[in-house]
C-alpha positions as CSV (number, residue, x, y, z in Angstrom):
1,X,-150.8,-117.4,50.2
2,X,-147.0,-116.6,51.5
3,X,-145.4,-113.3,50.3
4,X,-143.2,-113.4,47.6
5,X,-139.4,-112.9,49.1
6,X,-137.8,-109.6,48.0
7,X,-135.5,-109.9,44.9
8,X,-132.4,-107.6,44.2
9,X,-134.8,-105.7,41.7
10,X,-136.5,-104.6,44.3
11,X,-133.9,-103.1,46.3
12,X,-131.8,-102.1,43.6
13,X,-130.6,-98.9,42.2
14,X,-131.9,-98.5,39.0
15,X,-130.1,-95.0,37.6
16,X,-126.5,-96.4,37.6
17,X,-123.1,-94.3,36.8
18,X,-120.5,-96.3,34.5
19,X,-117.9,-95.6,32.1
20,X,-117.6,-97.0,28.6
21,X,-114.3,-99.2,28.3
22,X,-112.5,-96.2,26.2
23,X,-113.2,-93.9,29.2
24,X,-109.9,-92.0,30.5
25,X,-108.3,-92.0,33.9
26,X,-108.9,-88.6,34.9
27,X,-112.6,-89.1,33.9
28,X,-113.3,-92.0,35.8
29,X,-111.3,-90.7,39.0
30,X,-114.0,-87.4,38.1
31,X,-117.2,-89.8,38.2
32,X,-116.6,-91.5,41.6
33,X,-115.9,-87.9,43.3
34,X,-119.2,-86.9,41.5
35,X,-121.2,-88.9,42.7
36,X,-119.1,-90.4,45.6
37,X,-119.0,-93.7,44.9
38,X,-116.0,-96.1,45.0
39,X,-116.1,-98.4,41.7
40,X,-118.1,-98.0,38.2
41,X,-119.3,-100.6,35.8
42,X,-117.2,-100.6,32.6
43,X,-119.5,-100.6,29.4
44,X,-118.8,-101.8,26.1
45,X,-121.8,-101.4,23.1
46,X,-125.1,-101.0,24.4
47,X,-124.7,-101.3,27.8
48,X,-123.4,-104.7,28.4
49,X,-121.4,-104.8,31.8
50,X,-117.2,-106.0,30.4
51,X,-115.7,-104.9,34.1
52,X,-115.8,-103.1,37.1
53,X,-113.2,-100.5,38.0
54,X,-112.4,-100.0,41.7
55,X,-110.8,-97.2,43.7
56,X,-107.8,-100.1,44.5
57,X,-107.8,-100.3,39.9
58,X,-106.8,-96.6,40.4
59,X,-104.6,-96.3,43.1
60,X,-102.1,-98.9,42.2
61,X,-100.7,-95.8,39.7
62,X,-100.3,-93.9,42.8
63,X,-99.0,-97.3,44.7
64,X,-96.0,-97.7,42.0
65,X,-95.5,-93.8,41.4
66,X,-91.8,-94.2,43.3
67,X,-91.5,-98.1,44.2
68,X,-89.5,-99.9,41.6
69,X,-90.3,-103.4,41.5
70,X,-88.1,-106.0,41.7
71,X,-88.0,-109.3,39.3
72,X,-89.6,-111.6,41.7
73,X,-92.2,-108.8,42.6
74,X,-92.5,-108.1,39.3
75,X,-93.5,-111.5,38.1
76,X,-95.9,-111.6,41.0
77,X,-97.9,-108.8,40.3
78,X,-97.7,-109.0,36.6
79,X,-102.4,-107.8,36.6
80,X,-101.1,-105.0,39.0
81,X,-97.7,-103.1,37.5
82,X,-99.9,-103.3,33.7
83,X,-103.1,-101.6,35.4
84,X,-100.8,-99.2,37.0
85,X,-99.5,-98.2,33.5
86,X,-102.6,-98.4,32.2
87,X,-104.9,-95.0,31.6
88,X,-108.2,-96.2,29.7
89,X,-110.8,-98.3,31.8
90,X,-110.7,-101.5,29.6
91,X,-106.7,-101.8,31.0
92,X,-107.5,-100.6,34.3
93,X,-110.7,-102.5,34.7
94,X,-110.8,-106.0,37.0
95,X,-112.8,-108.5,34.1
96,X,-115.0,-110.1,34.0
97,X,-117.5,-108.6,36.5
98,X,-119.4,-110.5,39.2
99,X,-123.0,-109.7,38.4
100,X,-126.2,-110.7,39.4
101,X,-129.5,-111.4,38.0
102,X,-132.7,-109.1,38.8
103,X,-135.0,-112.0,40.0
104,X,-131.5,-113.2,42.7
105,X,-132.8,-113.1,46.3
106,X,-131.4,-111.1,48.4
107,X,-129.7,-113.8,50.3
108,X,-127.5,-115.1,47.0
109,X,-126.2,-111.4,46.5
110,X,-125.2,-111.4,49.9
111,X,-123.3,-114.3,49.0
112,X,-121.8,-113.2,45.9
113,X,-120.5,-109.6,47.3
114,X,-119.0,-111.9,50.7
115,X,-117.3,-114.5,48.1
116,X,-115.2,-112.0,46.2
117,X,-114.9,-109.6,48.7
118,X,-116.9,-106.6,46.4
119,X,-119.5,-104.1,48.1
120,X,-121.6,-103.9,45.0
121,X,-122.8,-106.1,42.0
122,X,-124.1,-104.9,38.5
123,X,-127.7,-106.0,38.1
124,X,-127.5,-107.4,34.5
125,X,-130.4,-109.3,31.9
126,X,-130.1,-112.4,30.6
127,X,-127.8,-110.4,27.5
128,X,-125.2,-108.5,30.2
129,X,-127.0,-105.7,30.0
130,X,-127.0,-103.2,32.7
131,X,-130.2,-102.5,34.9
132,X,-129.3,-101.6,37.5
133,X,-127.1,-102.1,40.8
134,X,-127.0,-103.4,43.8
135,X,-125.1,-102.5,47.1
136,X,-124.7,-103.9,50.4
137,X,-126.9,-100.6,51.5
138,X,-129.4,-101.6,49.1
139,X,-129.0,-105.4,50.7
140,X,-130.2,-103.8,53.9
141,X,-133.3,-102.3,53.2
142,X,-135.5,-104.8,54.0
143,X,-134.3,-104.4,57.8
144,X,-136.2,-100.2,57.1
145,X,-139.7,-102.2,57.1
146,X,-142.4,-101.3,60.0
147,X,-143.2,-103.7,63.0
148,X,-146.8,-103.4,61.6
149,X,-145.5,-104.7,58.0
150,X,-143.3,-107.4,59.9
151,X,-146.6,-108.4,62.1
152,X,-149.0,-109.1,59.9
153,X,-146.4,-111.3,57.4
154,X,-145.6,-113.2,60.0
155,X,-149.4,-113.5,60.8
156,X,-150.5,-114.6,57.8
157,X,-147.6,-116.5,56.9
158,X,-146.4,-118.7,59.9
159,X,-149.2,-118.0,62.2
160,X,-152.1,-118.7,60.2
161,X,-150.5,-121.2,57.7
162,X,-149.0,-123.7,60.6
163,X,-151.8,-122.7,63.4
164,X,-155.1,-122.5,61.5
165,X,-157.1,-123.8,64.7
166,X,-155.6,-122.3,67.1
167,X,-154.5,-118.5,65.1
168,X,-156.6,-117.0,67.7
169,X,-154.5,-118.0,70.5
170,X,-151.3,-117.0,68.9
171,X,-149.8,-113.1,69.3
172,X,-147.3,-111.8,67.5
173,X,-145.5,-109.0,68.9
174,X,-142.4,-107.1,66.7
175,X,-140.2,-104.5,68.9
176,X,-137.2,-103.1,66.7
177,X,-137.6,-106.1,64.2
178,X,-137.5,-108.7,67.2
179,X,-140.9,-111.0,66.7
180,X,-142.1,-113.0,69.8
181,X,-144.6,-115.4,69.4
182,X,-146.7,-116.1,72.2
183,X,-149.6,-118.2,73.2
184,X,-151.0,-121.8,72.9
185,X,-151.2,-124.3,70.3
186,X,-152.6,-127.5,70.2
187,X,-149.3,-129.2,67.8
188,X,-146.1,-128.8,70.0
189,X,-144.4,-130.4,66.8
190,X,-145.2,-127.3,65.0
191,X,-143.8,-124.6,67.8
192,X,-139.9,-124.6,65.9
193,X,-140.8,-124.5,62.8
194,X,-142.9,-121.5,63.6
195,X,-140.0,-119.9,65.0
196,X,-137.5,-120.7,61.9
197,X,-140.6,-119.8,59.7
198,X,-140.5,-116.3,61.1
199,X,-136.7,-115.8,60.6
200,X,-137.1,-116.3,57.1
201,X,-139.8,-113.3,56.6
202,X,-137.5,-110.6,55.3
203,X,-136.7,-108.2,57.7
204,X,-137.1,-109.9,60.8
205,X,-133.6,-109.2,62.9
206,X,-134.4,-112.2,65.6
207,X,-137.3,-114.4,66.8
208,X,-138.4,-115.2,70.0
209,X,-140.7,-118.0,70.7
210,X,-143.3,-118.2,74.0
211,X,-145.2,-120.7,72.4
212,X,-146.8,-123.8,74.0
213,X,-148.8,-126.6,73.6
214,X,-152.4,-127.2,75.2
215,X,-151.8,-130.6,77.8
216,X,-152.3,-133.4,75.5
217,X,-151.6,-131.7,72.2
């Protein structure tokens, strides 16, 4: 039976630090040199995820400390003169959040963090509540598994699943996260799709196939 792929709830990181939305400038500036972390979740009852406010939310104060704006300027950045007057995290939060689910793969939060350029998503239920969080750290985790763990998923997965007749003339080698697939099979038909089969085993950094067919297979 093929492995489940790896979800965001399993990588995630379940203790999370956020603010409520009435939570002050100085405090939130005091949380993210806490615990060294560049944005917070914004929370409004009990726990539900309104916003996300960013280290860029915060600077723009300093950014328009001494700049006066122009008219033209200041119709263009209407979002970012108001945050910079702004001192609670409801005004200086950027709403609504880009979340993600717990059952996402790993792949579609990957997505979501490249799409609106963020480096971390709340991990919310099906109400907006916060479980957890996910970063592109987090993301990357899967690349921290063994050669032995990548071997013998890719053995029972690809090599077993597509070669069942010829599994014992099949050897899978994994160096760094590189898996080469060597041997002979008797379907050449089946020799790509083992390859692509392979990539997809979380991971795997890059496949190499050495596979053949037996003369009339």
């Amino acid at each position: 039976m093929t492995t489940q792929p790896f979800t965001v709830a399993d990588v995630m990181t379940r203790r999370v630090v956020a603010v409520q939305s009435d939570a002050d400038f100085k405090e939130i500036v005091a949380a993210m040199e806490r615990w060294k972390i560049t944005a917070v979740p914004v929370l409004a009852g009990e726990g539900r995820v309104v916003g996300i406010v960013s280290e860029a939310d915060l600077l723009l104060k300093e950014e328009f400390r001494d700049h006066r704006l122009g008219l033209v300027e200041q119709l263009h950045r209407l979002e970012a003169t108001a945050k910079a007057g702004s001192r609670r995290a409801k005004d200086l939060m950027t709403s609504p959040a880009v979340t993600v689910g717990p059952e996402a793969s790993l792949p579609r939060a990957a997505r979501l963090m490249a799409a609106h350029r963020v480096k971390r998503l709340p991990v919310v239920d099906e109400h907006g509540t916060i479980l957890g969080i996910v970063s592109r750290a987090d993301l990357l985790k899967v690349f921290l598994r063994t050669d032995e763990e990548l071997a013998a998923e890719v053995r029972r997965d690809v090599v077993e699943h597509l070669f069942p007749l010829s599994r014992d003339r099949v050897a899978v080698r994994v160096d760094a996260g590189v898996v080469t697939l060597s041997g002979e099979v008797r379907d050449s038909a089946l020799i790509p799709m083992a390859a692509r089969l392979a990539r997809t085993v979380e991971g795997v950094v890059d496949v190499r196939s050495e596979l053949t067919a037996r003369p009339g297979g």
